[in-house]
C-alpha positions in Angstrom: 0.0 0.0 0.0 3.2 2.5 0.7 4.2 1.9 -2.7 0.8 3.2 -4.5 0.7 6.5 -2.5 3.8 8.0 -4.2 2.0 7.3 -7.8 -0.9 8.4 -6.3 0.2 11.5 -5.2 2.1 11.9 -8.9 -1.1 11.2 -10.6 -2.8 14.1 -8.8 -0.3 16.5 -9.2 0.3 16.0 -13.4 -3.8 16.2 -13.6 -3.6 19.6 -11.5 -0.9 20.8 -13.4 -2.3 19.9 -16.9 -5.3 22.2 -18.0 -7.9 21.3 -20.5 -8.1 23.3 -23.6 -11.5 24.7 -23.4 -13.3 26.3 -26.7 -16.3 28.4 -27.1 -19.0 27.2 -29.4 -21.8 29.2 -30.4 -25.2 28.7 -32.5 -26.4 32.4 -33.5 -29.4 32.5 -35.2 -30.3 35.4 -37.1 -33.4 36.6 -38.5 -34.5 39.4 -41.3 -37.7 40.2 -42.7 -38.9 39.6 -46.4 -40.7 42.6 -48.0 -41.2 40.4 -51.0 -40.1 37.2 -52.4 -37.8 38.4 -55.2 -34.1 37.1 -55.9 -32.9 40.7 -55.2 -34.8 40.7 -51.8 -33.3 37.4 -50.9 -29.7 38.2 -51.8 -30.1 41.2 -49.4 -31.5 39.8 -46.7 -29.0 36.7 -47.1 -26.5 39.4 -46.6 -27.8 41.3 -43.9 -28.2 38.3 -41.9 -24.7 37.4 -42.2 -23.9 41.0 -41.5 -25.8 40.6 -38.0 -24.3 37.2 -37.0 -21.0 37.9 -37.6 -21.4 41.4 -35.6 -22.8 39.0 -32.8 -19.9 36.7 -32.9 -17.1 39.5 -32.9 -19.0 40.9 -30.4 -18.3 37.8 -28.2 -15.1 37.7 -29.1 -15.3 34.9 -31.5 -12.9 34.7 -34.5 -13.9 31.2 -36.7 -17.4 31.3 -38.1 -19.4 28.8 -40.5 -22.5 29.3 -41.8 -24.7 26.2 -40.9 -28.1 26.6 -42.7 -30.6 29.1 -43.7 -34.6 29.0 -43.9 -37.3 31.0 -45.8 -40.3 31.3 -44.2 -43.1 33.4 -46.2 -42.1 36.8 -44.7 -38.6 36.1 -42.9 -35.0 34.5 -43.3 -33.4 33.0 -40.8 -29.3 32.1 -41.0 -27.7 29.7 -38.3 -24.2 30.4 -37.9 -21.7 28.4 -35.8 -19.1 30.6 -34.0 -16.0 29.5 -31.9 -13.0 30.5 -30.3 -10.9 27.9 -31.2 -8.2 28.4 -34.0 -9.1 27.2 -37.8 -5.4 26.3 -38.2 -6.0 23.6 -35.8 -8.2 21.4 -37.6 -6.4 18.2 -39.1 -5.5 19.1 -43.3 -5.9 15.5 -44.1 -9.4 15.4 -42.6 -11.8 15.0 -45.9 -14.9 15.9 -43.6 -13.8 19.2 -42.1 -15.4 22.6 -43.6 -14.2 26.0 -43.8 -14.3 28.3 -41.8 -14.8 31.7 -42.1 
């Protein structure tokens, strides 16, 4: 028993000493109104949605943002966007399913 309190006590001190890396994810959902359901309308709206997520996501101090889906209801748009702390550069290259960030 003498012999597992040193490891014990080793154990303890690397998992106190080693912090997890902890990243902020976000879902921001964003939402503009149609006045009409032309292509010109949509385009704008698309962009003025984007406009207000990304605002949001600086705001929190997020720097990596995706765009992960949009909606159009009769008189509205909604835009999800995923925001994170967490560097792009860390993703794996060789990783076929990862997407790009923004």
């Amino acid at each position: 028993m003498r012999h597992l309190v040193p490891l014990a006590l080793v154990l303890l001190l690397m998992s106190a000493i080693v912090t997890p890396a902890w990243a902020r994810t976000v879902v921001i959902e964003s939402t503009v109104p149609l006045a009409d359901d032309s292509e010109e309308t949509l385009r704008s709206a698309i962009k003025k949605a984007i406009e207000n997520a990304v605002r949001g996501a600086a705001a929190l101090g997020l720097r990596a943002m995706q765009v992960n889906g949009a909606q159009v209801f009769s008189n509205a748009l909604m835009l999800r966007l995923i925001a994170t702390d967490d560097d792009p550069g860390d993703d794996d290259p060789d990783d076929g399913e990862a997407e790009t960030m923004i």
